[in-house]
C-alpha positions in Angstrom: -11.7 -68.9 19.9 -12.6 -69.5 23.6 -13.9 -67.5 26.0 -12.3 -68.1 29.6 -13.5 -66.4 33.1 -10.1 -65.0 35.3 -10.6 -64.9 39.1 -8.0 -62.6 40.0 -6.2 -60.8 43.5 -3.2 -58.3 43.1 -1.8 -56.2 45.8 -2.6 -52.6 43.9 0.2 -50.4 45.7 2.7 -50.8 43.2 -0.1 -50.0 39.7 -1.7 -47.2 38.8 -4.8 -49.3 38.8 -6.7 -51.9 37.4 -7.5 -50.5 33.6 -4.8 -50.5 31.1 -3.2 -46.5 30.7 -0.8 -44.4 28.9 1.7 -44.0 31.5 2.7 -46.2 34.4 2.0 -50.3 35.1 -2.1 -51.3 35.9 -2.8 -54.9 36.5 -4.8 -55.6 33.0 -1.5 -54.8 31.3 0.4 -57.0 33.0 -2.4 -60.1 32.3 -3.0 -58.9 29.0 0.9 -58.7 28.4 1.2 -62.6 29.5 -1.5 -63.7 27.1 0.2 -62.1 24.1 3.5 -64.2 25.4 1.4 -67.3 25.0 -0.5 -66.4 21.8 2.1 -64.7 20.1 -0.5 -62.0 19.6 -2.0 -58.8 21.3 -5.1 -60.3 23.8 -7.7 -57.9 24.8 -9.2 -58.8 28.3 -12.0 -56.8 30.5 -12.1 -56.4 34.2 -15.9 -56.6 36.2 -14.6 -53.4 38.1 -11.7 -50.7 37.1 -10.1 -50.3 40.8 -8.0 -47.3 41.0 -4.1 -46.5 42.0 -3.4 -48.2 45.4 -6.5 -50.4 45.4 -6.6 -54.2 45.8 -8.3 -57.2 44.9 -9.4 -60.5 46.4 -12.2 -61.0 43.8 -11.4 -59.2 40.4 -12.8 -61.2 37.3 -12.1 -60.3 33.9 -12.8 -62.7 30.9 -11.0 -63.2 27.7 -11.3 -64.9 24.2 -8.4 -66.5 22.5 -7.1 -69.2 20.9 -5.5 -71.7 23.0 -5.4 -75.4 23.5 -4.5 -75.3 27.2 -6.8 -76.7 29.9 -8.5 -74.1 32.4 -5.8 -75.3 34.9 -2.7 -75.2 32.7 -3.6 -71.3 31.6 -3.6 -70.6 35.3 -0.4 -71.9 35.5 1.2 -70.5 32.5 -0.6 -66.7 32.8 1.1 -66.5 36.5 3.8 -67.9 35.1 4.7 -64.4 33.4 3.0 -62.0 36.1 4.6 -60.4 38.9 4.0 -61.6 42.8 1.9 -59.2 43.9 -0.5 -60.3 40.8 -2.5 -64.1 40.6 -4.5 -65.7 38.5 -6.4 -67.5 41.5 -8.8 -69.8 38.8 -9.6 -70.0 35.0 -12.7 -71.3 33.4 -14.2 -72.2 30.5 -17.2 -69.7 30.2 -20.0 -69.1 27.1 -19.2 -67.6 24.2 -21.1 -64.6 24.9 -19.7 -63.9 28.9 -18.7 -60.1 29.3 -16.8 -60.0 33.0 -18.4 -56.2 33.3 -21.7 -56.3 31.3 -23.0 -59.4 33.6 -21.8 -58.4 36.7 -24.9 -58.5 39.1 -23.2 -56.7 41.9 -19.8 -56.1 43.2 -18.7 -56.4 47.2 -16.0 -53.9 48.3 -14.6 -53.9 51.8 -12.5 -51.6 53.6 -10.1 -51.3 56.3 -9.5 -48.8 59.1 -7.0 -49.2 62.0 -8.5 -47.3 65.0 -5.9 -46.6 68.0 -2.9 -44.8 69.1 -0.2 -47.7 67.2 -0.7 -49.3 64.0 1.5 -52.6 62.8 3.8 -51.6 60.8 2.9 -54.5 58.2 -0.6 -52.7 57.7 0.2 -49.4 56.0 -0.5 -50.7 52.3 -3.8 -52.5 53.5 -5.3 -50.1 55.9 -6.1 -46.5 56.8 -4.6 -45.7 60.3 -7.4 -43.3 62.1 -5.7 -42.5 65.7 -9.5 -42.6 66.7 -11.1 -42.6 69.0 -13.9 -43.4 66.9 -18.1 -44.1 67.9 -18.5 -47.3 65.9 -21.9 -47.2 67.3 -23.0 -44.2 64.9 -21.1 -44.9 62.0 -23.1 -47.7 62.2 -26.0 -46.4 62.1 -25.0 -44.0 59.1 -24.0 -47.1 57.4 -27.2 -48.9 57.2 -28.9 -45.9 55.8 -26.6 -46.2 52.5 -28.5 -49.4 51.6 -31.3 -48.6 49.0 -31.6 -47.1 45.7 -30.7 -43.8 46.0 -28.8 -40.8 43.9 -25.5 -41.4 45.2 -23.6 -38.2 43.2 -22.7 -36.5 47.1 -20.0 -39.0 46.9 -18.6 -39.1 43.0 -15.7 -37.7 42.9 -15.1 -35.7 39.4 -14.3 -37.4 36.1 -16.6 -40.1 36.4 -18.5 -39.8 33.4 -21.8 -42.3 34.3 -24.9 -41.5 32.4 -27.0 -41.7 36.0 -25.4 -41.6 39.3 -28.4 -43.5 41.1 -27.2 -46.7 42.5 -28.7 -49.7 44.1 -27.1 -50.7 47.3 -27.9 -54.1 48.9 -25.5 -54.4 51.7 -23.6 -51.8 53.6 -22.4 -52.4 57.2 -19.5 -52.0 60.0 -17.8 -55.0 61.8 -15.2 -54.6 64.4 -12.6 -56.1 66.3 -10.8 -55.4 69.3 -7.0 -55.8 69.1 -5.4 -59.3 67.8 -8.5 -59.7 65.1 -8.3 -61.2 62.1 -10.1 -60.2 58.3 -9.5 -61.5 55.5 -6.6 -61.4 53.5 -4.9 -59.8 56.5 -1.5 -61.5 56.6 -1.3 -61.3 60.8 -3.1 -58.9 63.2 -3.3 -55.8 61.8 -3.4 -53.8 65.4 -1.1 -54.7 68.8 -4.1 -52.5 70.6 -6.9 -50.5 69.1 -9.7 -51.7 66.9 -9.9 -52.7 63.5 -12.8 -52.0 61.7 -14.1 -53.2 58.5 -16.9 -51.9 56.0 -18.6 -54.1 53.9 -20.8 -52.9 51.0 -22.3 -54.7 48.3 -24.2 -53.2 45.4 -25.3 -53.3 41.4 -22.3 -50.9 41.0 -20.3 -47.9 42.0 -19.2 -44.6 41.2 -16.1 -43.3 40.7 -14.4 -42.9 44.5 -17.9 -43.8 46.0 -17.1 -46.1 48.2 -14.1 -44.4 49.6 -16.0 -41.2 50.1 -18.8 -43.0 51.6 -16.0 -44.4 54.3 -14.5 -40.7 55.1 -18.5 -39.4 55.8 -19.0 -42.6 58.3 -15.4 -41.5 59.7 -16.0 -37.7 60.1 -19.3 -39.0 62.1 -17.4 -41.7 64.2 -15.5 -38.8 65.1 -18.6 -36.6 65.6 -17.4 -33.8 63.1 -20.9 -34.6 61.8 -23.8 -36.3 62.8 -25.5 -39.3 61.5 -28.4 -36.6 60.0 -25.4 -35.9 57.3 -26.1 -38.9 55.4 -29.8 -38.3 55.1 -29.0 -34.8 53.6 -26.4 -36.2 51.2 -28.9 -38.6 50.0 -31.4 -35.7 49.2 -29.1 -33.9 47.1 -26.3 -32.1 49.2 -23.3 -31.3 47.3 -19.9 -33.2 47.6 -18.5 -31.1 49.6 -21.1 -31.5 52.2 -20.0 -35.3 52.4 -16.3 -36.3 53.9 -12.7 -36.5 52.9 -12.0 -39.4 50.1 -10.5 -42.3 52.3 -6.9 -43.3 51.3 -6.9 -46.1 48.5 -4.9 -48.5 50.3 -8.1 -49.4 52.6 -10.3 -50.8 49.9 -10.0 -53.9 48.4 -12.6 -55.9 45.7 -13.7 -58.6 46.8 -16.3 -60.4 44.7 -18.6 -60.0 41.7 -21.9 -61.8 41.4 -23.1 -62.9 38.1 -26.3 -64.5 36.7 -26.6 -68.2 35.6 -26.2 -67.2 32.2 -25.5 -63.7 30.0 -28.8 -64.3 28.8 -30.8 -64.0 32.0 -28.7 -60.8 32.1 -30.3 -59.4 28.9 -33.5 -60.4 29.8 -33.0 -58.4 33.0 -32.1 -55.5 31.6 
């Protein structure tokens, strides 16, 4: 048995998510489903972060043990080999025996997209959320830098999640912008012929369910002065959720990293 550490990016319009469920296609299936092919037996893999329906990835990791002599390279190969397009195994590695893609995650980096302006490309619509601002970038902003911290973060959990504590640790959180023309990442062309594209950036020790997306409608509602910066102090001191804003569309956020420490056991000695 080896243990191996996936780097993985999938376009998440067409799955009902990341995690493996009853009904419908998620992207661990499919991965899972390619390593039976080439063990000729059910694998079991695990994702750092279970992104929902309509959510993408640049920097998904999940690890996996199995028995296989292939090199690092040649189960790249072989795994996206048997996957769809919109689905890549991006690197493989050898990792120790003991490496859990979720338990050792450090922290996780989301970012997400918003098209501000009166026309949106047309090749955008299942990696942005078109906002026919006209939005004060200056104050969401300003809202956005007060998410960084350890705070209780449960204003902006949507229901269902489950978590034993809804405080979170958040290390980076912040707005970058881009007048018309302006290239992100993983943006196939300019997303906007006029208007502004906006991207937020957050980076913590982990998430809630929806958090990040309701975290983005809050700095929107703000940028267009439905509420005032002040609203993020009061959802911070324990406002309810529906004091916060609307749940952004899924198509706007994408994964894009996972930290890790040098070894699983500097993890458990963190912990």
């Amino acid at each position: 048995m080896r243990t191996f550490k996936l780097l993985v990016a999938y376009d998440g319009t067409s799955f009902v998510g990341w995690q493996r469920q009853s009904a419908g296609v998620s992207v661990q299936g499919l991965i899972e489903g390619a390593l039976a092919t080439l063990a000729g037996e059910p694998v079991a893999i695990v994702g750092a972060g279970r992104t929902d329906a309509g959510v993408h990835a640049t920097g998904q990791v999940a690890s996996v043990r199995f028995n296989t002599r292939l090199a690092p390279l040649e189960l790249r190969r072989a795994i996206n080999a048997h996957l769809p397009a919109d689905v890549r195994v991006l690197n493989a590695e050898e990792a120790e025996e003991a490496f859990h893609a979720r338990f050792h995650a450090r922290t996780k980096t989301y970012e997400y997209r918003i098209l501000e302006g009166p026309l949106a490309s047309p090749f955008s619509h299942r990696f942005a959320w078109h906002v026919d601002g006209p939005l004060d970038v200056r104050h969401m902003s300003e809202a956005a830098r007060m998410i960084e911290g350890r705070h209780d973060f449960a204003c902006f959990q949507s229901a269902g999640g489950g978590v034993r504590t809804t405080i979170r640790h958040v290390i980076h959180s912040d707005l970058t912008t881009a007048d018309g023309g302006g290239r992100f990442p993983f943006a196939p062309e300019p997303f906007l012929p006029e208007g502004r594209l906006i991207l937020y950036r957050i980076t913590g020790d982990g998430f809630l369910r929806h958090m990040v997306r309701a975290i983005v409608g809050t700095l929107v509602e703000i940028g267009r002065q439905a509420a005032d910066v002040a609203l993020v102090t009061q959802l911070l001191a324990g406002a309810e959720r529906a004091s916060a804003g609307p749940t952004a569309p899924a198509r706007g956020l994408c994964l894009c990293g996972v930290s890790y420490a040098e070894t699983p056991a500097e993890v458990a000695t963190q912990r």
